[in-house]
PARO-730257 format. One line per field, with one value per residue (C-alpha): x, y, z; residue number from 1; residue in three letters. Coordinates in pm, 1 decimal. Layout:
N
X = X,... $
Y = Y,... $
Z = Z,... $
nr = NUM,... $
rest = Ala,... $
This chain:
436
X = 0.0,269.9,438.8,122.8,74.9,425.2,392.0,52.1,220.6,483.0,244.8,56.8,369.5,520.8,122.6,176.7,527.2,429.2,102.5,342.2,535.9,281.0,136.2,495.7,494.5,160.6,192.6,565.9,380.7,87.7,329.0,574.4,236.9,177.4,538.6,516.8,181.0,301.1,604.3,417.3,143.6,377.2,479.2,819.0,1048.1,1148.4,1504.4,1599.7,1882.9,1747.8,1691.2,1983.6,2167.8,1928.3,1976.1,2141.6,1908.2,1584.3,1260.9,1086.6,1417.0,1420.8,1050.1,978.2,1357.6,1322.8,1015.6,1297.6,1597.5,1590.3,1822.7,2075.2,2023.4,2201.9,2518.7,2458.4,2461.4,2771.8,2995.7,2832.3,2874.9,3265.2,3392.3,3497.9,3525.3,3590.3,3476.3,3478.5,3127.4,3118.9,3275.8,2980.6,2832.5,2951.4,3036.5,2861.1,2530.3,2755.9,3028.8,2697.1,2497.4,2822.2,2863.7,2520.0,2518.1,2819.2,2604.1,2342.5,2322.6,2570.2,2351.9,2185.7,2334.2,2575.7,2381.0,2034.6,2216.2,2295.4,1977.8,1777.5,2004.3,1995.0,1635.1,1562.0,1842.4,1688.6,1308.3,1457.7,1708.0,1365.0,1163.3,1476.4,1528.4,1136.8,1180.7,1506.4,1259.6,963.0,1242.1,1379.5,1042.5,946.4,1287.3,1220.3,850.2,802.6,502.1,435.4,139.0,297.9,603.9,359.4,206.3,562.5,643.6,314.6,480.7,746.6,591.7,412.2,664.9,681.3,1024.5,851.6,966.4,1292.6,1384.1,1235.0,1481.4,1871.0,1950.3,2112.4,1837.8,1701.6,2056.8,2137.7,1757.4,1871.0,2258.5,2090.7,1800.4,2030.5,2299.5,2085.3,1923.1,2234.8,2302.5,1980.2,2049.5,2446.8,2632.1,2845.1,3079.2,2863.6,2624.3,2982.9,3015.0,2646.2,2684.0,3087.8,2838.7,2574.8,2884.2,2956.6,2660.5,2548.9,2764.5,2519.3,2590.2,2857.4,2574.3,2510.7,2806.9,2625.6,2464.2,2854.6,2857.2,2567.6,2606.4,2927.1,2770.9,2411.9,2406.8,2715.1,2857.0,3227.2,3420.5,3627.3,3428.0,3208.7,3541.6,3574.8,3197.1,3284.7,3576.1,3382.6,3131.5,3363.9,3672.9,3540.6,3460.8,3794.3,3954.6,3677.9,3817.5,4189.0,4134.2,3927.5,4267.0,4497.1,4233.0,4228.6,4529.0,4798.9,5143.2,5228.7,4863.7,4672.9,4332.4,4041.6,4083.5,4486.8,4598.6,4765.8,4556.3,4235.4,4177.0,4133.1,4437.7,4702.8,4981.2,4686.3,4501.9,4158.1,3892.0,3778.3,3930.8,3799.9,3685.7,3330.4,3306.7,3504.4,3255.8,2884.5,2976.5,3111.3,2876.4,2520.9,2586.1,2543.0,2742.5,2810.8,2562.7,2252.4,2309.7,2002.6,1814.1,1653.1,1348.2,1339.5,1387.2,1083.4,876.5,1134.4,1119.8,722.9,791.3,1005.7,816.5,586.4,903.5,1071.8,809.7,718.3,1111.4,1038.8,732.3,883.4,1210.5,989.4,782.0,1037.9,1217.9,884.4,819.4,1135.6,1090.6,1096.2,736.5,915.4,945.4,1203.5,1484.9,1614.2,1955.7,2253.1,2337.8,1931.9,1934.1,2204.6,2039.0,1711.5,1883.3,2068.2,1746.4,1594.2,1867.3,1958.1,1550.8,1583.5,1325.9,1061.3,1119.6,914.9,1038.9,1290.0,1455.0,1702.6,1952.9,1695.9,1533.6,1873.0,1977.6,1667.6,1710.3,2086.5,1959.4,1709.7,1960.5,2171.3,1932.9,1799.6,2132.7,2339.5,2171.5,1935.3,1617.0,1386.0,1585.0,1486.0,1224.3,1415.7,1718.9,1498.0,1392.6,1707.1,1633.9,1414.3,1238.0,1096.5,826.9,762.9,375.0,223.7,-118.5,-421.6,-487.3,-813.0,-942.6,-1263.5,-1085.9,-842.0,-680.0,-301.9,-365.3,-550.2,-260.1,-238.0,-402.8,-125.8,17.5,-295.7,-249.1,97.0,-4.0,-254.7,-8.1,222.5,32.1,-92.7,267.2,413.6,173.1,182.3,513.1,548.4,378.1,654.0,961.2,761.5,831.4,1154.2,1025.1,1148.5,1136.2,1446.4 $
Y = 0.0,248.2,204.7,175.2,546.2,651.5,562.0,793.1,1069.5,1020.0,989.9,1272.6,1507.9,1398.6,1502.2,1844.6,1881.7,1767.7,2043.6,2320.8,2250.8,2228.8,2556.0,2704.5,2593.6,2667.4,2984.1,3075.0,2991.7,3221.4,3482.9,3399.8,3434.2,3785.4,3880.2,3780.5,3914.5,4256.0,4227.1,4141.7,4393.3,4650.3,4883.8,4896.5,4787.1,5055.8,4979.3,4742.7,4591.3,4227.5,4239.4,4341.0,4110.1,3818.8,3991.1,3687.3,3454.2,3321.2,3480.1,3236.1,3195.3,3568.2,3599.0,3314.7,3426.5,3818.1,3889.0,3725.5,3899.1,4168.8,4411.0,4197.5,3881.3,4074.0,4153.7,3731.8,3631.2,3874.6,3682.0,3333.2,3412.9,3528.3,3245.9,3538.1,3867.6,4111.7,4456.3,4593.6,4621.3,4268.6,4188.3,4337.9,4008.0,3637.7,3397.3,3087.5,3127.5,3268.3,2946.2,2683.4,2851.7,2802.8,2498.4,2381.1,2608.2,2459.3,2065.9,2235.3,2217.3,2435.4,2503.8,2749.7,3099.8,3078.2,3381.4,3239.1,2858.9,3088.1,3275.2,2898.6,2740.7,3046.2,3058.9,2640.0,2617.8,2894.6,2709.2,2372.7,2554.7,2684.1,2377.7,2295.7,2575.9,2521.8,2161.0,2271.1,2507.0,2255.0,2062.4,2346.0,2488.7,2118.4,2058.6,2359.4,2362.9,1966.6,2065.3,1967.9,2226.3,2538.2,2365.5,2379.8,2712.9,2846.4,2693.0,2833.0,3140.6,3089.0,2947.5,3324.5,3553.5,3899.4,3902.0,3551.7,3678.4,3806.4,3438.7,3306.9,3521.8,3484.1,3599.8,3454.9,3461.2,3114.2,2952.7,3154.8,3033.7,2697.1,2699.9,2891.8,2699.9,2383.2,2505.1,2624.3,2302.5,2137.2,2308.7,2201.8,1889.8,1929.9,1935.6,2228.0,2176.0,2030.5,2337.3,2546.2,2399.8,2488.6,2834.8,2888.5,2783.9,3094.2,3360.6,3260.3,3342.0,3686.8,3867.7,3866.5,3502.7,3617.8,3676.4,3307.3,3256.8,3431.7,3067.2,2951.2,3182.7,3150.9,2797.7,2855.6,3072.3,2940.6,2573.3,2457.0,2331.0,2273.3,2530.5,2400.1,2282.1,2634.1,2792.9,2602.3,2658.4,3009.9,3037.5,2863.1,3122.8,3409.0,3253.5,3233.2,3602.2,3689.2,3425.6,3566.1,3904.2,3824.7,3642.5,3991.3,4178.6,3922.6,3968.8,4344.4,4468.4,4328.4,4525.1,4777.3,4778.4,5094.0,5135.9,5259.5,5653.6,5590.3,5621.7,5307.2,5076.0,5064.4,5311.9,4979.0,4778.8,4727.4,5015.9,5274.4,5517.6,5429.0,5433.6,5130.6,4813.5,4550.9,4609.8,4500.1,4755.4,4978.1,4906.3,4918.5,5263.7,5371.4,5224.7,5173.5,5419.2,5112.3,5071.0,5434.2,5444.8,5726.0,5780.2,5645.4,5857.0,6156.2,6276.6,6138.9,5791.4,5788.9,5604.3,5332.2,5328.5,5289.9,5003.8,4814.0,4909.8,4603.7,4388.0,4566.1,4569.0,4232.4,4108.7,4346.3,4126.4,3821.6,3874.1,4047.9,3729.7,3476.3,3655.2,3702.0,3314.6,3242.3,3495.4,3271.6,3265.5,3401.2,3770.9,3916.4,3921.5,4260.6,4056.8,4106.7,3694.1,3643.1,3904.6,3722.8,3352.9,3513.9,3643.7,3312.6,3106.5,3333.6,3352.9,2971.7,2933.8,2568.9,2636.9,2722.0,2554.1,2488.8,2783.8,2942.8,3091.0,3393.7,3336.3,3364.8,3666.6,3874.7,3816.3,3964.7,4264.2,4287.8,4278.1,4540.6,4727.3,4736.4,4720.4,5058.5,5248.7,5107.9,4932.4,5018.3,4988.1,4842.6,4531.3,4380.5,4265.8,3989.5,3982.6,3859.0,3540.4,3386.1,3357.9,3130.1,3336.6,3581.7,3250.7,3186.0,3106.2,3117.0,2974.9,3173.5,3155.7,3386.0,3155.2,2967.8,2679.5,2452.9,2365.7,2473.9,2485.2,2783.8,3094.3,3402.4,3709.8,3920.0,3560.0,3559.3,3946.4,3891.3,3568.0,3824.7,4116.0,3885.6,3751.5,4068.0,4244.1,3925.7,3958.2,4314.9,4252.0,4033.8,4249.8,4536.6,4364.5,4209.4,4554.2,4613.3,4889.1,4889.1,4807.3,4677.9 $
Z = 0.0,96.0,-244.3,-455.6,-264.6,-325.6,-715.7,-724.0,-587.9,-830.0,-1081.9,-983.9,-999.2,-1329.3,-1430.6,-1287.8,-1450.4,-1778.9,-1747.0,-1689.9,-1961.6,-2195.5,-2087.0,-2156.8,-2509.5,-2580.6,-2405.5,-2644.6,-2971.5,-2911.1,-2813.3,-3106.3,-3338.6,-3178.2,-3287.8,-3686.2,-3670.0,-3572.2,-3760.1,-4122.2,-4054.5,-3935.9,-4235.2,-4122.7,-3820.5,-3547.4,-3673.2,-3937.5,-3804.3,-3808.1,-4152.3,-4241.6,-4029.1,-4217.1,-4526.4,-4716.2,-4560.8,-4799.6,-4758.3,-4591.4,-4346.0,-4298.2,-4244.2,-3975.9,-3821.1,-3785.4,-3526.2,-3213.0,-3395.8,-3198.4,-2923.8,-2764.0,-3031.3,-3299.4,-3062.1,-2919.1,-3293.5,-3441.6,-3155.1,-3286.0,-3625.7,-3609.6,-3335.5,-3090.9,-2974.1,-3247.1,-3118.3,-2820.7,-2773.7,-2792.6,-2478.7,-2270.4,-2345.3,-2208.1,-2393.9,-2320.3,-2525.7,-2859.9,-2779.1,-2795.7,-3089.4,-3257.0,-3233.4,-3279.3,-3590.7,-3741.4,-3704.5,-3940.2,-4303.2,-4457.1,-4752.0,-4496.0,-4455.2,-4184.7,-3998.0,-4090.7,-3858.7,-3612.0,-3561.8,-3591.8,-3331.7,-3108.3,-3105.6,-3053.1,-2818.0,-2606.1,-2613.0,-2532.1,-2240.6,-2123.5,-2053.4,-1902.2,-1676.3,-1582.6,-1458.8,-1272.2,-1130.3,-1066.7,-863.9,-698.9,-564.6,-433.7,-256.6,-16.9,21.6,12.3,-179.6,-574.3,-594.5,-526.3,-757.4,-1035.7,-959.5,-946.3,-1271.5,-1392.4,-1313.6,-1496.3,-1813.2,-1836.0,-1724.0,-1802.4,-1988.9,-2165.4,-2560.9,-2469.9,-2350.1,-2662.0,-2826.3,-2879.5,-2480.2,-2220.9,-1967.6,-2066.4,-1971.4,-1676.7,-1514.9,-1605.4,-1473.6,-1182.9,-1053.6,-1086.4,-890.5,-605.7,-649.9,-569.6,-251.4,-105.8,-156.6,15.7,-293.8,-320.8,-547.9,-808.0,-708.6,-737.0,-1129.9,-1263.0,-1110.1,-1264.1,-1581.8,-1506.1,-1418.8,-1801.1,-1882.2,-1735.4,-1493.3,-1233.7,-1159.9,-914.3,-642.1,-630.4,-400.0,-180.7,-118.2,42.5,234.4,381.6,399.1,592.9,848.1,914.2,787.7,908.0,571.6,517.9,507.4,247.3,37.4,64.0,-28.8,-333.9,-488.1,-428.3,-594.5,-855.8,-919.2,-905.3,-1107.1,-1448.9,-1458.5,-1384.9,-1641.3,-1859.0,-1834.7,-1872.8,-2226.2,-2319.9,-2204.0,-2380.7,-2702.8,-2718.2,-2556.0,-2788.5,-2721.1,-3042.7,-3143.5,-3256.1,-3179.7,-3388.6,-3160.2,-3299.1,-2940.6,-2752.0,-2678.7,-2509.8,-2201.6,-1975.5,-2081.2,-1842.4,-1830.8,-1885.1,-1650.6,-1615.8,-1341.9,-1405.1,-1364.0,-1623.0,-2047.5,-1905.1,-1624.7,-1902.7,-2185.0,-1999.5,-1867.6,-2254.9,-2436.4,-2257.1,-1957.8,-1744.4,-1410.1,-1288.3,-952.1,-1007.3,-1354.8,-1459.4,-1204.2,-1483.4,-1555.1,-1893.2,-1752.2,-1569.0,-1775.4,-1726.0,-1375.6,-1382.9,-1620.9,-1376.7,-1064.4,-1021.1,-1135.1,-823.1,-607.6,-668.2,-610.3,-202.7,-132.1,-224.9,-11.2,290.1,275.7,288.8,543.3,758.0,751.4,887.9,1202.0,1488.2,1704.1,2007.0,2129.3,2057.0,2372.5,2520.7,2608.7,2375.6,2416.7,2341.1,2070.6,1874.3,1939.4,1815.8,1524.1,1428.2,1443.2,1206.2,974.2,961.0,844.6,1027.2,1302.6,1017.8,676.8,365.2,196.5,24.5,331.2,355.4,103.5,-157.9,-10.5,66.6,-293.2,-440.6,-198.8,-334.8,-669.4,-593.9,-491.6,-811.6,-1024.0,-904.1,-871.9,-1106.2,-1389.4,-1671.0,-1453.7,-1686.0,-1793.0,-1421.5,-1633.5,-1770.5,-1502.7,-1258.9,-1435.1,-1339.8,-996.5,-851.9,-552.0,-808.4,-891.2,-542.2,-464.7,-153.8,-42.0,-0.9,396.7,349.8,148.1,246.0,79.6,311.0,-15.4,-68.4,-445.1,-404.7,-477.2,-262.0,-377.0,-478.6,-686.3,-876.6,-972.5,-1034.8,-1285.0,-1454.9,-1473.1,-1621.5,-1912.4,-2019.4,-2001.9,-2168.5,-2474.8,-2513.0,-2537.7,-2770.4,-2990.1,-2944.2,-2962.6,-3289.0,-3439.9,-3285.4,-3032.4,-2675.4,-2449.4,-2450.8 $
nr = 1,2,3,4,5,6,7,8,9,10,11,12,13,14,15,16,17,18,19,20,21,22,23,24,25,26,27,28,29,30,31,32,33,34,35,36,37,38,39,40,41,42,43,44,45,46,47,48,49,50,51,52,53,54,55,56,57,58,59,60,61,62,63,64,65,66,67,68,69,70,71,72,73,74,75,76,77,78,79,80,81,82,83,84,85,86,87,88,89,90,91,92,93,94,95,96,97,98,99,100,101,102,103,104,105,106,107,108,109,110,111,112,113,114,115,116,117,118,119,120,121,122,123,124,125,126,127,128,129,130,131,132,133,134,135,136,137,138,139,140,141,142,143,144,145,146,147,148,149,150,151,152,153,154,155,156,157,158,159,160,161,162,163,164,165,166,167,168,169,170,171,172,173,174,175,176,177,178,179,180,181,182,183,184,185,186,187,188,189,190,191,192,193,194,195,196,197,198,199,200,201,202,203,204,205,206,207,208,209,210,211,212,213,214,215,216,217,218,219,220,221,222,223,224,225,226,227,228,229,230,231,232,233,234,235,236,237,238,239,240,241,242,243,244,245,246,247,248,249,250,251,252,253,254,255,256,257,258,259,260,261,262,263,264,265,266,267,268,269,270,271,272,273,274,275,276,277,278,279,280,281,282,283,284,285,286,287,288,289,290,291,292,293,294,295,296,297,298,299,300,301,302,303,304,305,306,307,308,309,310,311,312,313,314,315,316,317,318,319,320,321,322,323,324,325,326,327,328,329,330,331,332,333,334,335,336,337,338,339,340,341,342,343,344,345,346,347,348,349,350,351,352,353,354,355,356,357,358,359,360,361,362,363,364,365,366,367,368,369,370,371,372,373,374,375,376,377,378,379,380,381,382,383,384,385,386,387,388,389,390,391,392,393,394,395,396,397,398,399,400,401,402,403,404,405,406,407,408,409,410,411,412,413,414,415,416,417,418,419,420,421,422,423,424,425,426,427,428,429,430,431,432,433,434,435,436 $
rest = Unk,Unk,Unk,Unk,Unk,Unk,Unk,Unk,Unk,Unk,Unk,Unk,Unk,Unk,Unk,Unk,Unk,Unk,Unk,Unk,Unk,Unk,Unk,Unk,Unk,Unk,Unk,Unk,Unk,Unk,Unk,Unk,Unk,Unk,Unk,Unk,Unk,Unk,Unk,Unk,Unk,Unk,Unk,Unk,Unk,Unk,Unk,Unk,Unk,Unk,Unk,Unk,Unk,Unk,Unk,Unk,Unk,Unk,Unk,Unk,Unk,Unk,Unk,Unk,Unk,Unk,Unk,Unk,Unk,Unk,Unk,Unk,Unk,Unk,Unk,Unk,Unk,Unk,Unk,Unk,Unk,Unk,Unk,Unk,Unk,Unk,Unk,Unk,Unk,Unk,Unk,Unk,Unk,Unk,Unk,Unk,Unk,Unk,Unk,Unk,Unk,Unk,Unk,Unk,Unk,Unk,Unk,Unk,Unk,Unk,Unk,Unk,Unk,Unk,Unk,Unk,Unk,Unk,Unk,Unk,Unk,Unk,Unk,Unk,Unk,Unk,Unk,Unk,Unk,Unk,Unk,Unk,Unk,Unk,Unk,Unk,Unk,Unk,Unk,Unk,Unk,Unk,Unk,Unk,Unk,Unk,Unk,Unk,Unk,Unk,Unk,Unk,Unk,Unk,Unk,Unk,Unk,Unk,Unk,Unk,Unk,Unk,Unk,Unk,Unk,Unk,Unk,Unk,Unk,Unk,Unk,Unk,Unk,Unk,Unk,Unk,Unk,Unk,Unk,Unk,Unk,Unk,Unk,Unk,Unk,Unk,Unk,Unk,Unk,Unk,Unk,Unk,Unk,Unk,Unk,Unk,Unk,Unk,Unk,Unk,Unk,Unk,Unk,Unk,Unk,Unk,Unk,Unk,Unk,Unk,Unk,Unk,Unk,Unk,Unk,Unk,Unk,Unk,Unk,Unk,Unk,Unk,Unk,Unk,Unk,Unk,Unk,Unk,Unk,Unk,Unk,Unk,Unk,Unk,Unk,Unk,Unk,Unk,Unk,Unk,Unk,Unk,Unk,Unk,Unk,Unk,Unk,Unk,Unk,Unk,Unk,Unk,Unk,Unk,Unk,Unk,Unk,Unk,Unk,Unk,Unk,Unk,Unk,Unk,Unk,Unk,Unk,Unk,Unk,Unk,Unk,Unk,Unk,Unk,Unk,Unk,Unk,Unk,Unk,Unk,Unk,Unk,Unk,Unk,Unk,Unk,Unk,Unk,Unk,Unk,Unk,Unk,Unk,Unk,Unk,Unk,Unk,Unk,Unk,Unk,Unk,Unk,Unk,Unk,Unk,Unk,Unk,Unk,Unk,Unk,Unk,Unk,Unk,Unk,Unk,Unk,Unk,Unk,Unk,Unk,Unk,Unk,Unk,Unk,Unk,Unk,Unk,Unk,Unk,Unk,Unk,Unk,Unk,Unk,Unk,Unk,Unk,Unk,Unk,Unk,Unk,Unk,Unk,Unk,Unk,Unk,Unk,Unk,Unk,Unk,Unk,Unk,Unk,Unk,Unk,Unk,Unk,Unk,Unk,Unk,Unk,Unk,Unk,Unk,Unk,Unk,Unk,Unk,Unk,Unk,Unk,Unk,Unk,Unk,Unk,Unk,Unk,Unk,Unk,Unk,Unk,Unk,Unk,Unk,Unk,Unk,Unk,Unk,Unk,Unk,Unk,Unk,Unk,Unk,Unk,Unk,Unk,Unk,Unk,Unk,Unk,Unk,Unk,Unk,Unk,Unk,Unk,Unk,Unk,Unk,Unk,Unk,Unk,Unk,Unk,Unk,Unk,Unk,Unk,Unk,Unk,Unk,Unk,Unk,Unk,Unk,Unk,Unk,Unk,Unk,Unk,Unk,Unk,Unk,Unk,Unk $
């Protein structure tokens, strides 16, 4: 009897999993129809550049192939197409996605435009990295709650994110959620240094990947992992950047080389004067005014900072939940020795689990935190897919209902808000307009 119930439950799950997957593809061809739609009724593109990066490819390859060649596809796809960095623009991009299309490009007929491979094997590597990143999700969300509802609500969210057709196009969000949710997934379970490897993977991919080894070090100091082998995962995460930026100095900074401003070398190569330390730092600030803290903060981005508020506000609640849940019951003590037991239960999240606990929360708060000083505010949009707390689902305990399937209030808004922004979106970055 206990295995017959054991095989239901396992039964029942797979049955969940395999309905939120299914709503994820249905849910990215509806959304990919909204983009050709707009793009062949549109009488012209915002800005032509993926058409005239498809130019040599055939109609029919160029028509299905344009609406998700769009923003940061085309500078994903030049690094594809050419093996490797080649301008310096380039290297504000990693190189993991460009190193895979590649290669899955070059296993394609070679009949087909070279470009025209890439942008294909971008765009199906990307769906199939999804459904991926979803499962790793699924299993994620059930090995801290213990619950396979609010896994499939939370991979409901995912299916219908916000960001949903910029990870259907040639970015490196898809990969990173994947890389991301697996590592973490891994250090639930007690492996660090296999959770160490899949996150090294997601600092390849975007740079924000260095705040996952925020999860050692938390593991050091509240769940009383090894110390060395917390070391190691963290060195992990953080090492590939830095190996990552050295090839991009040995690439560009050539001794005797003229630049395109006919001055020495770049301002960031060694031996020159420069503020900042690295050609990424170096080349967001240059080129997208990313990186330098309040710069965004203008009255003409406004409208950018209403489009990322419920992205931002949303990434608050989620981090003020998780952090609430894991407040012990008891007062709190007016002794400095009870004031720092207090505070250790609630950090360590042991006393009060089924949840994603504090390391999740603090990292969103972190995020917050850059993403409003520092970065182009509206791009949270799609940042924040990578990390699994964003998807977090809570029950409904106003509910009439005793049922856990039932979805807190403010998840059900968020599912709405997210279907409608993902669709009306779809239907911009069809024609090329931001945002971006």
């Amino acid at each position: 009897m206990e295995t017959t119930g054991k095989e239901t439950r396992e039964k029942e799950a797979t049955n969940l999993m395999y309905r939120a997957l299914g709503t994820a593809i249905a849910f990215r061809a509806g959304l990919y129809a909204l983009a050709l739609a707009a793009h062949l009724l549109s009488p012209q593109d915002f800005d032509p550049s993926g058409d005239m990066i498809l130019q040599s490819a055939s109609p029919i390859w160029r028509t299905l192939l344009v609406p998700l060649v769009r923003w940061d596809a085309l500078h994903f796809m030049g690094i594809a197409v050419d093996g490797d960095y080649v301008q310096e623009h380039q290297t504000a991009f990693f190189p993991v996605l460009p190193a895979f299309i590649n290669a899955i490009a070059h296993l394609l007929p070679s009949g087909i435009d070279l470009t025209a491979r890439v942008a294909f094997a971008g765009i199906i590597f990307n769906q199939i990295v999804f459904l991926l990143a979803l499962s790793a999700l699924y299993q994620l969300v059930h090995a801290t709650t213990k619950s396979h509802v609010r896994a499939y609500q939370s991979a409901i969210l995912f299916a219908v994110q916000p960001a949903s057709i910029f990870t259907m196009s040639i970015n490196a969000e898809p990969l990173f959620a994947f890389l991301s949710f697996s590592g973490a997934l891994a250090w639930e379970e007690g492996k660090d240094v296999e959770a160490g490897v899949y996150f090294a993977w997601a600092s390849l991919a975007r740079s924000n990947g260095m705040l996952n080894a925020g999860f050692f070090l938390y593991g050091m100091l509240f769940r009383r992992r090894s110390v060395a082998r917390s070391i190691v995962g963290g060195l992990l995460v953080l090492a590939p950047i830095a190996a990552h930026q050295m090839y991009l100095t040995a690439r560009f900074c050539p001794s005797n080389t003229i630049d395109d401003d006919h001055t020495m070398r770049r301002p960031w190569c060694p031996g020159r004067s420069s503020t900042v330390g690295s050609p990424y730092g170096y080349v967001q600030q240059r080129y997208w005014g990313s990186g330098v803290p309040f710069a965004y903060w203008t009255v003409a981005q406004l409208p950018n900072f209403a489009m990322a508020a419920p992205m931002l506000v949303r990434a608050v609640h989620v981090a003020f939940r998780e952090l609430k849940h894991q407040m012990p019951p008891r007062p709190i003590p007016t002794t400095a020795k009870g004031m720092f037991q207090w505070m250790h239960q609630w950090l360590s999240g042991t006393q009060r689990p089924h949840a994603f606990g504090v390391p999740y929360a603090v990292q969103m708060l972190v995020l917050v935190g850059i993403t409003v000083v520092a970065m182009h505010v509206q791009i949270c949009l799609r940042v924040f897919s990578g990390y699994a707390a964003i998807f977090s689902v809570w029950p409904d305990t106003s509910s009439s209902s005793s049922s856990v399937a039932v979805m807190s209030k403010y998840d059900r808004w968020w599912l709405r808000y997210s279907i409608v922004w993902a669709s009306v979106g779809a239907v911009l970055f069809g024609v090329f307009l931001p945002p971006a």
